[in-house]
C-alpha positions as CSV (number, residue, x, y, z in Angstrom):
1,X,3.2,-19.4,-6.0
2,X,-0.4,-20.2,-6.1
3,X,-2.9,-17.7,-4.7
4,X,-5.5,-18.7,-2.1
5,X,-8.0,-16.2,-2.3
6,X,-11.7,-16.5,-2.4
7,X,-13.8,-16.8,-5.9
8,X,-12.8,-13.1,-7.0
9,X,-15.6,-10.5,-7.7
10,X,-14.5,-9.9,-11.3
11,X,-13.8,-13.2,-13.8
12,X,-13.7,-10.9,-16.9
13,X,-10.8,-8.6,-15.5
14,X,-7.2,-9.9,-15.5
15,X,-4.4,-8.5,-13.5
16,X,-1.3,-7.5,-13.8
17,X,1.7,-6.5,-10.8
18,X,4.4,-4.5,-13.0
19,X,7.5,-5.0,-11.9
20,X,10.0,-5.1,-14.4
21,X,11.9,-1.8,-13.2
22,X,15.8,-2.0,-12.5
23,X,15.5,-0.3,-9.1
24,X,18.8,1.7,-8.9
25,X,18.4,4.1,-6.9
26,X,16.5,1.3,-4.0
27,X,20.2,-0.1,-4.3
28,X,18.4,-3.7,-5.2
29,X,15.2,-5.2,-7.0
30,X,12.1,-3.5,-5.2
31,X,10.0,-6.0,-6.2
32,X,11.8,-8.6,-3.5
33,X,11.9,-6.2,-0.8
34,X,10.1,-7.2,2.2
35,X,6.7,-5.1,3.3
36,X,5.0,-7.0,6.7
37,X,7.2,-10.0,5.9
38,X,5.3,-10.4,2.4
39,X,7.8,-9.9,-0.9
40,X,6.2,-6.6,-2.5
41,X,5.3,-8.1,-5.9
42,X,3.2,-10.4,-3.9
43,X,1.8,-8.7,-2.0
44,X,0.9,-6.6,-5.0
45,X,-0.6,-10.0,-7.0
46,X,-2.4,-10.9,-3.5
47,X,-4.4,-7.6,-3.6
48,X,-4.9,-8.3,-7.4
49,X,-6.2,-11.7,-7.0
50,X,-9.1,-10.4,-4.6
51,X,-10.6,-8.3,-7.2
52,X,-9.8,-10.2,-10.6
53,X,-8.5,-13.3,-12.1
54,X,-6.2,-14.7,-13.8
55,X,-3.0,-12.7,-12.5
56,X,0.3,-12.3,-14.1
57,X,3.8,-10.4,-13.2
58,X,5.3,-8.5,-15.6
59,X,9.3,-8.7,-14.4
60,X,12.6,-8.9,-16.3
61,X,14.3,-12.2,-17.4
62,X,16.1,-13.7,-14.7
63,X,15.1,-11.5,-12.0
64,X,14.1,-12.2,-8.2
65,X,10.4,-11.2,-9.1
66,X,10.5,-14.1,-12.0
67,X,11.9,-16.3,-9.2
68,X,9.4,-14.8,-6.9
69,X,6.4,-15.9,-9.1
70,X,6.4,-19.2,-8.5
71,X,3.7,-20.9,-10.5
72,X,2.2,-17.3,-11.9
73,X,2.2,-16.2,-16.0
74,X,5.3,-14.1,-15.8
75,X,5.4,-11.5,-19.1
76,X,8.5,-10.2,-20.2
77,X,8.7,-7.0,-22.4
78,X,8.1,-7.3,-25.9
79,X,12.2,-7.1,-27.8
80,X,12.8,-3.7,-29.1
81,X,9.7,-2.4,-27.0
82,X,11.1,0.9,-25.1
83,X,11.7,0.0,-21.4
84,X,9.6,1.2,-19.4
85,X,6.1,0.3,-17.3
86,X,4.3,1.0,-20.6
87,X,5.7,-1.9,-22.3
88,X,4.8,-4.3,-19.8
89,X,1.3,-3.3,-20.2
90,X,1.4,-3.5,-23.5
91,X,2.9,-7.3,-22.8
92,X,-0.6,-7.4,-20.7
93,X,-3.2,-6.4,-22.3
94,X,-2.0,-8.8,-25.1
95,X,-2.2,-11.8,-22.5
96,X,-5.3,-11.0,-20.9
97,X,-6.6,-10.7,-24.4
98,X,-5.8,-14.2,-25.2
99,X,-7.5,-15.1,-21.7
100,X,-10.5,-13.3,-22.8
101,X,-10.7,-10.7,-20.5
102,X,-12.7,-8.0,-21.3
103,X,-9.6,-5.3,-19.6
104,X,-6.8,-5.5,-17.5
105,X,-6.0,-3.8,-13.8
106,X,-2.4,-3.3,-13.4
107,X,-0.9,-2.0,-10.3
108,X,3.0,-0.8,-9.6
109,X,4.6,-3.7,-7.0
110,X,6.0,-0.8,-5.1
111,X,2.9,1.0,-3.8
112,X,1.5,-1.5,-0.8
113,X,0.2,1.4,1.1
114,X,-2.6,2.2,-1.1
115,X,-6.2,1.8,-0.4
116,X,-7.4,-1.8,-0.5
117,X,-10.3,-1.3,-2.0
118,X,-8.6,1.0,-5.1
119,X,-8.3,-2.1,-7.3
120,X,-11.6,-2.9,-6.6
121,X,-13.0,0.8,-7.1
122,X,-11.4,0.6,-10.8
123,X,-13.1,-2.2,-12.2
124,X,-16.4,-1.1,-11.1
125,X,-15.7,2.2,-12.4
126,X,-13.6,1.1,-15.7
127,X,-17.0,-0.5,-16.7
128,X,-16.7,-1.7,-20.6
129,X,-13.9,1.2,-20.7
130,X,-10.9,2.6,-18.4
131,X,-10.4,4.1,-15.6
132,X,-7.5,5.5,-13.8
133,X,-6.5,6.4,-10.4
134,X,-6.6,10.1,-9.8
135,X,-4.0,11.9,-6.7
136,X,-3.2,16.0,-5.9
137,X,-0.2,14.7,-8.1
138,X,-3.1,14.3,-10.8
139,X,-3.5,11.2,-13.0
140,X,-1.6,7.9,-12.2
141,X,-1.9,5.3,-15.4
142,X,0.0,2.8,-13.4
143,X,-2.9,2.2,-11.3
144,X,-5.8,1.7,-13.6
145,X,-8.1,-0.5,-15.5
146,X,-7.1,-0.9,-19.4
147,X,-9.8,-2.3,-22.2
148,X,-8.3,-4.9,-23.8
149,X,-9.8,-4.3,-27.1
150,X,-9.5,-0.8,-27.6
151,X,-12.8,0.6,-27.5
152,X,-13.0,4.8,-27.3
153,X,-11.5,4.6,-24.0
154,X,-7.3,4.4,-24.8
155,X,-5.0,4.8,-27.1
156,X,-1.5,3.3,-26.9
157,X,1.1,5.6,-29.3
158,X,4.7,4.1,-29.9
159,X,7.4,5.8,-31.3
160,X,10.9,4.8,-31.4
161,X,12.2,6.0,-28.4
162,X,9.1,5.4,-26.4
163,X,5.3,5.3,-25.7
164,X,2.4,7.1,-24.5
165,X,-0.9,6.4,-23.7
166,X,-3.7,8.7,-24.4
167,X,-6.4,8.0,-22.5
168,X,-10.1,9.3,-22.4
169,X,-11.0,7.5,-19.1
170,X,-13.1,7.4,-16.2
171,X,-11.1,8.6,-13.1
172,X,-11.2,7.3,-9.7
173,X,-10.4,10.0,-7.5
174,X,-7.8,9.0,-4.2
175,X,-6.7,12.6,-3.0
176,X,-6.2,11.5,0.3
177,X,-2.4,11.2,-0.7
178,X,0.4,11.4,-3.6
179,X,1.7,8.7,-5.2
180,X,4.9,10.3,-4.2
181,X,3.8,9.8,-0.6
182,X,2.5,6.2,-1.6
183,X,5.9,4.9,-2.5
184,X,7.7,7.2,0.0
185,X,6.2,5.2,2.8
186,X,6.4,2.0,1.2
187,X,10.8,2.5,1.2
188,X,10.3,3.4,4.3
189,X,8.5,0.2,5.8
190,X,10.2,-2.2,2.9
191,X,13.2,-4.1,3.9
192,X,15.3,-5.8,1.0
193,X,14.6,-8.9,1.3
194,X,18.2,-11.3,2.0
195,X,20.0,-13.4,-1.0
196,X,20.5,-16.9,-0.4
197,X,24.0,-17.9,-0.3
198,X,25.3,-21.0,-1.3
């Protein structure tokens, strides 16, 4: 897949869609579900690729959003990283370090109801730090704006059976709904997109 989109308003911010989760209990991989006849996870790198540049997916070997990518850096998880959306930012913020971004927006694949500007209101909020989005649920790390170099604004812990952030960040406040209500409306609308047989 190759993104036509106009010049984006931030060069120095990468982005990255994260969808690398299994998606059991969807009963099949989210990130190939069908929202307005659009795969999520493009959807997801479409709204990305307005705002910043270069964009990458983070997905599992072998999975439909890998296939899905088309010509797009896919980033698997780091071996013997714990799984989880952490790791694939931690996969991230190491390639949009060696693109020379100065931070990296990631958003969830499986949220396309949020606002259109929120990737938009991050970066110019993130600044030379971070920035996250905020809901009534409270702070939502899977929508934010990560400094790639690790200035005062984040700190990524590890430990052996999994990872943390611990962030001192700007927030972005979007109290207008949960993300609970985000993704609720998103399975709602989202049809699985059919395998091809053959």
């Amino acid at each position: 897949m190759a993104l036509q989109t106009p010049s984006p308003p931030f060069q120095d911010v990468a982005g990255l869609v994260l969808a690398g989760g299994r998606s059991i209990r969807f009963g099949g991989e989210k990130a190939a579900a069908l929202f307005g006849g659009q795969p999520l996870v493009l959807r997801a790198a479409g709204r990305l690729a307005a705002a910043c540049a270069p964009v990458a997916i983070n997905a599992r070997p072998g999975s439909e959003a890998e296939r899905l990518a088309g010509t797009l850096p896919v980033l698997h998880d780091r071996p013997g990283d714990p799984e989880g959306p952490l790791a694939g930012i931690r996969a991230g913020l190491a390639w949009a370090r060696g693109q020379g971004a100065a931070g990296l927006a990631v958003i969830p694949c499986d949220a396309p109801v949020t606002p259109d500007d929120l990737v938009t209101r991050l970066i110019a909020r993130a600044g030379n730090g971070a920035a996250m989005a905020e809901t009534e649920d409270g702070a939502e790390p899977l929508f934010a704006v990560w400094p790639t170099r690790r200035p005062g604004g984040c700190c990524m812990t590890w430990a052996p059976r999994g990872c943390a952030f611990r962030p001192q960040t700007s927030s972005t406040s979007i109290l207008a709904k949960s993300l609970r209500r985000w993704r609720r409306g998103s399975a709602k609308a989202a049809k699985r997109q059919p395998r091809k047989t053959g």
